[in-house]
C-alpha positions in Angstrom: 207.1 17.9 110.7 206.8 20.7 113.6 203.5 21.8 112.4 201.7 21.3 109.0 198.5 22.9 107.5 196.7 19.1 106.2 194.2 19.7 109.2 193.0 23.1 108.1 193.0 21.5 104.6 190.6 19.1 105.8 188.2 21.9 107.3 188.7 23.8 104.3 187.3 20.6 102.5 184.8 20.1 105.0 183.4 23.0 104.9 183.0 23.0 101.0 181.3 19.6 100.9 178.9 20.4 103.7 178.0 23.8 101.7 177.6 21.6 98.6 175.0 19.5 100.4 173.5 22.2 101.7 172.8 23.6 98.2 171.6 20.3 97.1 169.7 20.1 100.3 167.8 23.2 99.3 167.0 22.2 96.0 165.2 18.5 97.6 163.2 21.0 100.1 162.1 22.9 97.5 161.4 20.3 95.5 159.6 18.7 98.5 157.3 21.7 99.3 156.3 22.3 95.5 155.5 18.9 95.5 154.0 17.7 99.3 153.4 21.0 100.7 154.4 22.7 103.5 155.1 19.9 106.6 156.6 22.4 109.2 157.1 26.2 107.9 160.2 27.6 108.2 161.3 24.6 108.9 163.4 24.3 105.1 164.6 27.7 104.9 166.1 27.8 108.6 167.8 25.0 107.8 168.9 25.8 104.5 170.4 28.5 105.5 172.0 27.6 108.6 173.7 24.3 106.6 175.0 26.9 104.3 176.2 29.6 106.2 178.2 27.0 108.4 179.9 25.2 106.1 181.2 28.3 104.4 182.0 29.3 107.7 184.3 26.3 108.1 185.5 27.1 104.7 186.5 30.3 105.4 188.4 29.1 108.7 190.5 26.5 106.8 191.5 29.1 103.8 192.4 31.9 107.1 194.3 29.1 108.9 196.0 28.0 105.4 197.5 31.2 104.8 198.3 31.7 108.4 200.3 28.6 108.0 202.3 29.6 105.2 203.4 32.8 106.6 204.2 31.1 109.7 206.5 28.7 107.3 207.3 31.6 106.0 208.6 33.4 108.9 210.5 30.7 110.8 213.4 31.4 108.0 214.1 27.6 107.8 215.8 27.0 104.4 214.6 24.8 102.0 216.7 22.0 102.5 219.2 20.1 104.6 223.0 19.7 103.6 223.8 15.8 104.7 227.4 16.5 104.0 230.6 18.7 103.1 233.3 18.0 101.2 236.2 20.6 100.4 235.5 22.7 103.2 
């Protein structure tokens, strides 16, 4: 095909497993502290938040760039299929 939208599908995957592990990732700091203390503060809710806020970032980009794709699909006019052959005409 000229152009397909499976990349941005795998940015818009991307970007929801990297938010999931960021949650998760929060939970284990917090976890950490309560239980260790505090090694470095700030340290786990800088991170936290900046793991977050990028992968729904890259979420965000591959759900623009998916609908982007579909209107561009949607504009070229192409029609939904290919006629091999005629017969009759």
């Amino acid at each position: 095909m000229a152009s397909t939208t499976f990349p941005l599908r795998i940015w818009t995957a991307l970007g929801a497993i990297i938010s999931l592990f960021a949650f998760f990732y929060a939970a284990f700091l917090i976890m950490h502290t309560l239980a260790y203390g505090v090694d470095t503060p700030g340290y786990a809710s800088l991170m936290a938040a900046v793991l977050f806020l990028g992968g729904l970032n890259l979420l965000s980009l591959g759900l623009m760039g998916e609908y982007i794709g579909r209107i561009s699909k949607q504009v070229r006019g192409r029609p939904l299929y290919i006629v091999a052959d005629t017969e009759g005409f």
